[in-house]
C-alpha positions in Angstrom: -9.2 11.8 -9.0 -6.3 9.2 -8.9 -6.1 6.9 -5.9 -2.8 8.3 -4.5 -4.1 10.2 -1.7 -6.7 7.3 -0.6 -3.4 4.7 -0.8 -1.8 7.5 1.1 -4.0 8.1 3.8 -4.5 4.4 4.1 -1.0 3.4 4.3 -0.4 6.3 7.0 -3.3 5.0 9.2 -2.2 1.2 9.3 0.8 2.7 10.4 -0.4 5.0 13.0 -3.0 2.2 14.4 -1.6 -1.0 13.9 2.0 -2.3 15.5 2.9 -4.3 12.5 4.4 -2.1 9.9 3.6 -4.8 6.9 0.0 -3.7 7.1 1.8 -0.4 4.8 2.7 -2.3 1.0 5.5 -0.4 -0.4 3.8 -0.5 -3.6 1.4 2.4 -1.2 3.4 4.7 0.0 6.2 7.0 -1.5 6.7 5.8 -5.1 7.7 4.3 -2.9 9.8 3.9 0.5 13.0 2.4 1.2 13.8 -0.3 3.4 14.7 0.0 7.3 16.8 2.9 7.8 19.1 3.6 10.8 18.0 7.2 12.8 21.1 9.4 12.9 22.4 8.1 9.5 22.3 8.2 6.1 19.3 6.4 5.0 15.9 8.2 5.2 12.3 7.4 3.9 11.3 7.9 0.6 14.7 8.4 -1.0 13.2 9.4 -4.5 11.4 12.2 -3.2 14.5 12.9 -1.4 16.9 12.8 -4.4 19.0 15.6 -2.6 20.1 13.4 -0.2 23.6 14.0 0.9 24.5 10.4 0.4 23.6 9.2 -2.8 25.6 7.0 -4.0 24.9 6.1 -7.7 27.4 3.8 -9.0 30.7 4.9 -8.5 33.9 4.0 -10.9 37.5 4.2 -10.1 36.5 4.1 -5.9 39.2 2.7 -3.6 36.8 0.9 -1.4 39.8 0.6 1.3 40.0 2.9 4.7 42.2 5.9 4.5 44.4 6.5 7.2 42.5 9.6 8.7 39.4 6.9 8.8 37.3 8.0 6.1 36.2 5.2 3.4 36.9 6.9 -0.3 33.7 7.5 -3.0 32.7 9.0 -5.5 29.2 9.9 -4.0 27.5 13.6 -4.0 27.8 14.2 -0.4 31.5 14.3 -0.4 33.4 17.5 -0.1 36.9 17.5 -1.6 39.5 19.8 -0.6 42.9 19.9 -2.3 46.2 20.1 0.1 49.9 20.5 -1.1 51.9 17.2 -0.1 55.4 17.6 1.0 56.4 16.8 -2.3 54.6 19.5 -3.7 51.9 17.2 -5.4 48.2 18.0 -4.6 46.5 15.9 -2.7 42.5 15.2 -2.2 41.0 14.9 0.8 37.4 13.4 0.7 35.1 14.4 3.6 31.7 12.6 4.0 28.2 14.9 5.2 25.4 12.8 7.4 22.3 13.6 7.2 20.7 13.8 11.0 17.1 14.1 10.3 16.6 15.4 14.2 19.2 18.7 14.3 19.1 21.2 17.1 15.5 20.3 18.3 14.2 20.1 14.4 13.0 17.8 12.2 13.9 18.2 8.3 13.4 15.9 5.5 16.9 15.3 3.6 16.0 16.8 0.7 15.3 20.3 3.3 11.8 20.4 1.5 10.0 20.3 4.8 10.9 20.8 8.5 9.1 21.0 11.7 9.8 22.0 15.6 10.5 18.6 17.6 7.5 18.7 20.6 9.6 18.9 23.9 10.0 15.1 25.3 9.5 13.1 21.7 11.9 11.8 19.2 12.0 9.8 16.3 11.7 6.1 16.3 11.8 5.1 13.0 12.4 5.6 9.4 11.7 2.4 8.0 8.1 3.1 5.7 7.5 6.3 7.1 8.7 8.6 9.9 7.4 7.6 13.4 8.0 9.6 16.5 7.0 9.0 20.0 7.3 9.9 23.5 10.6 9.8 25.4 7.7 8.3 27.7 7.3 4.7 26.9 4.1 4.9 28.7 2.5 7.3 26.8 1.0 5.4 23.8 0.1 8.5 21.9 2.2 8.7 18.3 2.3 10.2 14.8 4.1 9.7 12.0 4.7 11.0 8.5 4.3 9.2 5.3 6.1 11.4 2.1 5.1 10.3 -1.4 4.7 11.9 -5.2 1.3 12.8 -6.6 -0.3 14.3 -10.0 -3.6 14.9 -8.5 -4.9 18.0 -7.2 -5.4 17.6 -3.3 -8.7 20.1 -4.2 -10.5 17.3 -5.7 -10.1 14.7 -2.6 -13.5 14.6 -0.9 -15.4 13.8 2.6 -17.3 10.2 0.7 -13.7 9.3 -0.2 -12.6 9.6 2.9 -15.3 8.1 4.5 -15.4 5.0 1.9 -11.8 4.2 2.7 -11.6 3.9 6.4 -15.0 2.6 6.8 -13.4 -0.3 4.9 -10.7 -0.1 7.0 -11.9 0.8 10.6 -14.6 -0.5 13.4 -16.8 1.6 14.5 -15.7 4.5 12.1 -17.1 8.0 12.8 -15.4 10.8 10.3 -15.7 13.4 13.1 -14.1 16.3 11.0 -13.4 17.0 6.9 -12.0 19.8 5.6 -10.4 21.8 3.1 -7.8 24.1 4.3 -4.1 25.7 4.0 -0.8 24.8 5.8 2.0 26.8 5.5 0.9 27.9 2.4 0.6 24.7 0.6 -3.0 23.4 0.0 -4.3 20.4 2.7 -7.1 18.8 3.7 -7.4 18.2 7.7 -9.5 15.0 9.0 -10.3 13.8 12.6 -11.6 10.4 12.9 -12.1 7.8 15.8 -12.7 4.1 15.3 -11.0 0.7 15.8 -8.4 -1.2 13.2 -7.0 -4.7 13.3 -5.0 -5.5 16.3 -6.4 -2.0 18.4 -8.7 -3.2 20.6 -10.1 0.4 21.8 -11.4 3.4 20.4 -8.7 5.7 18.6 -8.6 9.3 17.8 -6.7 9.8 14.7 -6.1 13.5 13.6 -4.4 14.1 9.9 -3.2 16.6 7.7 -2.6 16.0 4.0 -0.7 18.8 2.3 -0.1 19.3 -1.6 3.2 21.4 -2.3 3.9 21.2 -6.3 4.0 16.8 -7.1 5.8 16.4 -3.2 2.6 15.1 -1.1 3.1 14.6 2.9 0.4 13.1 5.8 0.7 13.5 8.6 -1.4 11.0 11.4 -1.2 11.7 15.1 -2.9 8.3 17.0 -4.7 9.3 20.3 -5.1 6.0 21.6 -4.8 7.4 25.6 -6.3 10.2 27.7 -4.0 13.3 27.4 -5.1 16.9 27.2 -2.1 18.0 26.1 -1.4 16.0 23.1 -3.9 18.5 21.1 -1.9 21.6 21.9 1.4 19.0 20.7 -0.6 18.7 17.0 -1.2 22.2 17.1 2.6 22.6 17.8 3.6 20.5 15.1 1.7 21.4 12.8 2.1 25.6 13.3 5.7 25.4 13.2 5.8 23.7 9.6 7.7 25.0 7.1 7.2 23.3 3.6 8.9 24.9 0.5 
């Protein structure tokens, strides 16, 4: 089996456990991610798996980089919808409308490329799209996050196995237990679920990490949720999330 999951996994547990976001080389993750990205906008993680995304620009010839008067910028870019109108002198002229991707939309969560979606948990939002997707509680008490890393892969998530695992975090983690390994289907793609607890660099108590990593064609996705804090309810939210997946 190639490394890609273990880099993978790896990269998506320095990012659930650690607060500095360079433990996660972008050489790891995604084939690999983009820089910081604004939430809202038009800039998302992993913008080669996401090659539908509605504002690719390429390299565009013959653009008028200057503001029309209605406020839109003229380009030449994918995500534009043109739409001709009949000027007073009878001449037709182009209107160019830009699309933004939101990645939250009517309490949902989809990729830009629409490949995958899930139902936001009540109370949480996205923080971040800069190396991977990270959402947290409205609550800034509540340390309890996850995040989701999106990459490529040519190796079957079958063949991934429990001494893998167990090599790569013990390398990684204090204290490392692998509580739970196993083989298993979400929403129809092929996955393997993990629970682990132990301690990384910078954590300084025990943490309860709980992933999924699912296989759908060469698109590959993990998800970590860090339980770093006492809640009985943030169980039933993985549950949520993970239920409510739709992956096509």
């Amino acid at each position: 089996m190639k490394s890609l999951y273990i880099k993978l996994i790896a990269a998506s547990l320095a990012l659930s456990c650690t607060a500095a976001l360079t433990a996660c080389s972008s050489s790891q993750t995604s084939s690999d991610t983009s820089s910081d990205a604004d939430i809202g906008g038009s800039t998302s993680v992993s913008e080669q798996e996401n090659n539908n995304n509605t504002e690719n620009s390429g390299s565009a010839e013959n653009v008028d980089s200057s503001t029309h008067s209605d406020g839109n910028s003229a380009d030449n870019s994918d995500s534009s919808t043109t739409e001709d109108k009949p000027s007073a002198s009878g001449n037709t002229e182009s209107t160019v409308s830009s699309v933004t991707y939101e990645p939250v939309k009517d309490g949902k969560f989809t990729l830009a490329n629409e490949k995958l979606s899930f139902k936001m948990p009540d109370g949480w939002k996205l923080v971040s799209a800069s190396l991977a997707y990270q959402f947290a509680s409205e609550d800034e008490t509540d340390e309890n996050k996850f995040n989701l890393v999106v990459s490529k892969t040519d190796s079957p998530i079958e063949n991934v196995t429990s001494d893998q695992m167990t090599a790569t975090y013990a390398a990684t983690m204090e204290n490392f237990k692998l509580v739970s390994f196993e083989h298993t289907e979400i929403a129809g793609k092929q996955a393997v679920y993990m629970q682990l607890t132990g301690m990384v660099s910078q954590v300084t108590k025990q943490t309860t990490i709980t992933q999924y990593m699912i296989q759908s064609g060469e698109d590959a996705y993990c998800f970590s949720f860090t339980q770093s804090s006492e809640d009985e309810t943030f169980p039933d939210l993985i549950t949520e999330v993970i239920d409510s997946l739709e992956i096509k």
